[in-house]
C-alpha positions as CSV (number, residue, x, y, z in Angstrom):
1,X,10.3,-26.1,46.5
2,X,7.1,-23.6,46.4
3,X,4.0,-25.0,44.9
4,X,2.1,-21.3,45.5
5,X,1.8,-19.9,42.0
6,X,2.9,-16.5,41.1
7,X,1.8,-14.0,38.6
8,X,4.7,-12.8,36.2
9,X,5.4,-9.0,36.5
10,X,5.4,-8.9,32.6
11,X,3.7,-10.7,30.7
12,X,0.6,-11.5,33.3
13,X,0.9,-15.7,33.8
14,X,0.8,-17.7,36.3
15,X,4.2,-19.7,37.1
16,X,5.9,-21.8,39.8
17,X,9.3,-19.9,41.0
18,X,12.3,-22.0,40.2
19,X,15.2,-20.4,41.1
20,X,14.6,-18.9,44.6
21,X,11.0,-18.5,47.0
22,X,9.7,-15.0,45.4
23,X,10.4,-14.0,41.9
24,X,8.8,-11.7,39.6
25,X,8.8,-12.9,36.2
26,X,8.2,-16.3,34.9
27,X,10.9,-16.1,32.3
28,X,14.5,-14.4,31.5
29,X,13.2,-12.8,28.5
30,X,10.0,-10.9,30.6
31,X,12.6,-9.7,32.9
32,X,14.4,-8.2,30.2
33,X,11.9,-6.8,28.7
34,X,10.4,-5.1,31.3
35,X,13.7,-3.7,32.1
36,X,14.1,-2.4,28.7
37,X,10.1,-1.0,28.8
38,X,10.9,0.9,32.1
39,X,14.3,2.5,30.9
40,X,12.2,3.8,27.9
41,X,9.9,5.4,30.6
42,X,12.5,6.9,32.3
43,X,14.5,8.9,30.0
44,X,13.4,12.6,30.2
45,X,12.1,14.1,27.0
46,X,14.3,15.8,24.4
47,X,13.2,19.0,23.9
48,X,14.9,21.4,21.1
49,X,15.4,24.8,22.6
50,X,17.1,26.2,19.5
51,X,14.4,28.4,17.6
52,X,13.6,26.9,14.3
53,X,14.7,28.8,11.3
54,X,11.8,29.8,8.6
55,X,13.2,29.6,5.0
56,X,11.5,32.5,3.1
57,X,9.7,31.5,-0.4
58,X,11.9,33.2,-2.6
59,X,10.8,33.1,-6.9
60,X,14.4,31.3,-7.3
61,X,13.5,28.7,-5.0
62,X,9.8,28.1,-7.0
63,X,11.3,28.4,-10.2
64,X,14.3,25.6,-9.1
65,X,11.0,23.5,-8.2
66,X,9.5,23.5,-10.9
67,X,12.6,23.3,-13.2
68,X,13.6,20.2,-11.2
69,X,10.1,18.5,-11.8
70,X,9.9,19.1,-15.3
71,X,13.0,17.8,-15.9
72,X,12.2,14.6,-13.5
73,X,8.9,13.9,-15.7
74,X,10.6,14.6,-18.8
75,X,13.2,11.9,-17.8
76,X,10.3,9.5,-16.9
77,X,8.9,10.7,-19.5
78,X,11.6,9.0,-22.1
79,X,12.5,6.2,-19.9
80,X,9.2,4.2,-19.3
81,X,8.2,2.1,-22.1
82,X,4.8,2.8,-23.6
83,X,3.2,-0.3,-22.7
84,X,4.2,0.6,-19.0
85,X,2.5,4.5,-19.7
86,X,-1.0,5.2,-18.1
87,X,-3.7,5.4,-20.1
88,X,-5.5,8.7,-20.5
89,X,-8.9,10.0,-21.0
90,X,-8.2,10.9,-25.0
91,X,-6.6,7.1,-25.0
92,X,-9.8,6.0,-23.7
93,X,-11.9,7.8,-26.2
94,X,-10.0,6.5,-28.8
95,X,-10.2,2.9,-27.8
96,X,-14.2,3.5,-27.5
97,X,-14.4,4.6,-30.6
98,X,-12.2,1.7,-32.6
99,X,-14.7,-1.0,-30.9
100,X,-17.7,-1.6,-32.8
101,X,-21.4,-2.2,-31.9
102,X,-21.3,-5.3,-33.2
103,X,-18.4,-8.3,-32.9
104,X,-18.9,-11.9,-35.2
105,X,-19.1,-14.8,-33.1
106,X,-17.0,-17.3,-35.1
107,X,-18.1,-20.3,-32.3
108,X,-21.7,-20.8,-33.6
109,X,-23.1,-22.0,-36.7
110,X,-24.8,-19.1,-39.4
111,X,-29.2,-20.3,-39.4
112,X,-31.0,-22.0,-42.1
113,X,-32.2,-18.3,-43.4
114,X,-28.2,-17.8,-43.7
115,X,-27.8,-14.6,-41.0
116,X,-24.9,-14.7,-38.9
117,X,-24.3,-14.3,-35.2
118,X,-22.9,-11.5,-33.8
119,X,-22.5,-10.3,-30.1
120,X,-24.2,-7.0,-29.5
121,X,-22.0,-5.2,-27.1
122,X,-24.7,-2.8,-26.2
123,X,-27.4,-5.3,-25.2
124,X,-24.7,-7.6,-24.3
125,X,-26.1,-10.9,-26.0
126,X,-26.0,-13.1,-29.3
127,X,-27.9,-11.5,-32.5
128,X,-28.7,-12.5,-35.6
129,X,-28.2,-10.1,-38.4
């Protein structure tokens, strides 16, 4: 039995050969693998010698396009649920303009002088009015 340590081919360790004097891989699975990554290397290149055909951009095909994704949104369209539907900028205006200025606070107790609280949503803090 060897004591020298060896450098596997693969993977870069060092190792103490088991199964005969001079062996190039620490492991079955490095072996394999560098078989595998050498047979990758070898293979020549696949080149396509057959000259690509150009479709033209005919107003059929443009019109089937857009035909095909109008009727795709439309069908998404009725299908998603309007909870699930995204919010647009006129939704967004909307929802600006139902929130108020000013919102109770129903937490904390009127004052002596009997104004209420309410929670300015421009200054964002607690007002008396």
């Amino acid at each position: 039995m060897e004591n020298y340590h060896y450098t596997c081919h693969y993977c870069k360790k060092e190792f103490i050969p088991k199964r005969r004097q001079v062996q190039k891989f620490c492991s079955t699975s490095c072996r394999v693998r560098n078989h595998q990554l050498s047979q990758k290397f070898k293979k020549p290149a696949k080149f396509n010698t057959e000259k690509t055909k150009i479709d033209k951009v005919s107003v059929a095909g443009v019109a089937n396009a857009a035909i095909g994704t109008t009727a795709a949104d439309l069908v998404k369209n009725l299908l998603t649920p309007e909870q699930n539907k995204s919010a647009t900028k006129a939704d967004l205006r909307r929802l600006e303009e139902m929130l108020q200025r000013y919102h109770k606070v129903g937490n904390i107790k009127n004052l002596s002088d009997g104004r209420a609280p309410y929670f300015d949503m421009q200054l964002k803090m607690v007002v008396y009015r």
